[in-house]
N, C-alpha and C positions, 0 to 999 in steps of 0.2 A: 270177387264176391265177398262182401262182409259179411260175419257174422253176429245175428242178435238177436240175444233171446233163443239162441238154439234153431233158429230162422232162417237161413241164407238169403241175402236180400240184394237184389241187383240193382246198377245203377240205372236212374232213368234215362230214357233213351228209345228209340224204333227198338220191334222186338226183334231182330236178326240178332241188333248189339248186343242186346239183353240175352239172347241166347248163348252169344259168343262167350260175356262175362258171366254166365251162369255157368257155361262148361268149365273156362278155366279156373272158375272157385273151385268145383268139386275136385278138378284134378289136383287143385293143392291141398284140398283138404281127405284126398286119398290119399296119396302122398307122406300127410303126417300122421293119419293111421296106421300106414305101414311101416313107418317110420318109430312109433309107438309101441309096435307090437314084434321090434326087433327085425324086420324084416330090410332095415334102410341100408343094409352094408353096401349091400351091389346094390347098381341104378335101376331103375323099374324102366321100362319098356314106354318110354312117352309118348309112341305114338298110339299108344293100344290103350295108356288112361286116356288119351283125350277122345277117340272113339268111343269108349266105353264114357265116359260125358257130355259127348252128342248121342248118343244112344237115349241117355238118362235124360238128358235135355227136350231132345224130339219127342220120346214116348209121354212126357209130362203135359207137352204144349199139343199135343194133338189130343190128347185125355181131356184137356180142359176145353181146346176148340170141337169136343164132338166131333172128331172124325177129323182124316186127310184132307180129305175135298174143303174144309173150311179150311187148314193150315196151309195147305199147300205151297200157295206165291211165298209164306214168309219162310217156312222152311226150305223153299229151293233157294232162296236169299243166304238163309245161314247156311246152309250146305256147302253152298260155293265159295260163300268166306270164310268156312275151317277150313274145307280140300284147301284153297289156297292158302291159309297161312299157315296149314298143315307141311304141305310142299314145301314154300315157299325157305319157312326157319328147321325144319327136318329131314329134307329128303336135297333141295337145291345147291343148298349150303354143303351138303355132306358128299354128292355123289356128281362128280364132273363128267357132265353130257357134252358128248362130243358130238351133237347135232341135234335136230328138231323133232325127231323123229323119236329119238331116245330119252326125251323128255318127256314129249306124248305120250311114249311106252310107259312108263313111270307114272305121271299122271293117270292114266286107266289105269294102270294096278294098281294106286293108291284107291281108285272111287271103290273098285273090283272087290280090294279090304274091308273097305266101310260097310260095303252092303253085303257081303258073309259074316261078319261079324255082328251088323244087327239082326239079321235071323237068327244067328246062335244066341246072341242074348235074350232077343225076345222071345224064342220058345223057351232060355231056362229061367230068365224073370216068372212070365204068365206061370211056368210050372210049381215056382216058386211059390207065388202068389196065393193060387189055392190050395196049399196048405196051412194048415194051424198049429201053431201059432208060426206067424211069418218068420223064416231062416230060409235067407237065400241062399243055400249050401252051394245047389246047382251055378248060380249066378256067381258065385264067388267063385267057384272053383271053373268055369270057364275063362272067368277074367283071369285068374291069379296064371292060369295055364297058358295064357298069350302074355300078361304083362309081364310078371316076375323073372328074372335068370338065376334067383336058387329055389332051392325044393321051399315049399311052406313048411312052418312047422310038425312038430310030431303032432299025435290026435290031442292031447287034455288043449295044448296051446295054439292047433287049429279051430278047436270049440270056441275056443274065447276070440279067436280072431272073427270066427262067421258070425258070431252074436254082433261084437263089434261093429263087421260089417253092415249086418244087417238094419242093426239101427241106424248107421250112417246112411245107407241107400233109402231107409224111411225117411229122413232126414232133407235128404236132399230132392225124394219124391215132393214131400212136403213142401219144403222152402220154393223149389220150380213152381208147383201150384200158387202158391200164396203171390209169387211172381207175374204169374200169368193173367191172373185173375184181375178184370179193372177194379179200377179203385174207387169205392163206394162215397159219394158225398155228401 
């Protein structure tokens, strides 16, 4: 995902692809946030950003298509193409299954993750949401507590981290939409 204009702007393409490269922009551009605000020593938890930017991804494109029942086919499309390249470069590569069976098992607890994890996020987004002025405190401090392996900062330099945050996750609210949206001629 390039950035412009403060934008996030995917390539063209079906939207599954569009999805995929809209996930993996935010997780790099999470990534150098955390990275930014001291947090990059230890590795961040890469299966839990890229959840949390299909999370981001998904909630943007069914927002814009009014509902599931309108996304539905393209998001079972991306779905099946993160689990699998999620597996595929993170869990296959990493963990020697000594039969098919142990794979399968594997595979179900990865979907198993993704869909506990988008309930957690989306009640503390939503909850996020209807406050004022937008600070997804909640939203940050669910993710930071599955991705991160050290403590987040002390409180003055976790403040600047959630504002941070917060505008990125508007950010890339945004850019998803502007994405999703056809293009007027």
């Amino acid at each position: 995902m390039e950035t412009t204009g403060g934008t996030p702007q995917a390539p063209p393409g079906t939207e599954p692809e569009q999805m995929k490269s809209l996930t993996l922009g935010i997780v790099g551009d999470l990534g150098r946030l955390l990275k930014d605000h001291g947090l990059g020593r230890s590795p961040i938890k890469i299966i839990e950003a890229l959840i949390f930017g299909m999370f981001v991804v998904t909630e943007t494109f069914v927002s814009v298509k009014k509902g599931v029942d309108a996304a539905r086919e393209t998001l079972n499309l991306f779905h099946e193409d993160m689990v699998e390249y999620i597996f595929k470069e993170y869990i296959y590569k990493h963990q020697k299954a000594r039969d098919p069976e142990e794979l399968e098992a594997s595979f179900r607890q990865l979907s198993d993750l993704i869909n506990q994890r988008y309930q957690e996020y989306r009640q503390n987004f939503l909850e996020d949401y209807q406050e004022k002025p937008l600070r997804f405190h909640r939203t940050f401090a669910s993710l930071a507590g599955h991705l991160l392996q050290e403590p987040p900062p002390a409180e003055e330099e976790l403040d600047q981290l959630i504002s941070a945050f917060s505008a990125k996750l508007v950010q890339f609210w945004t850019g998803c939409r502007s994405s999703f949206q056809p293009a007027s001629g």
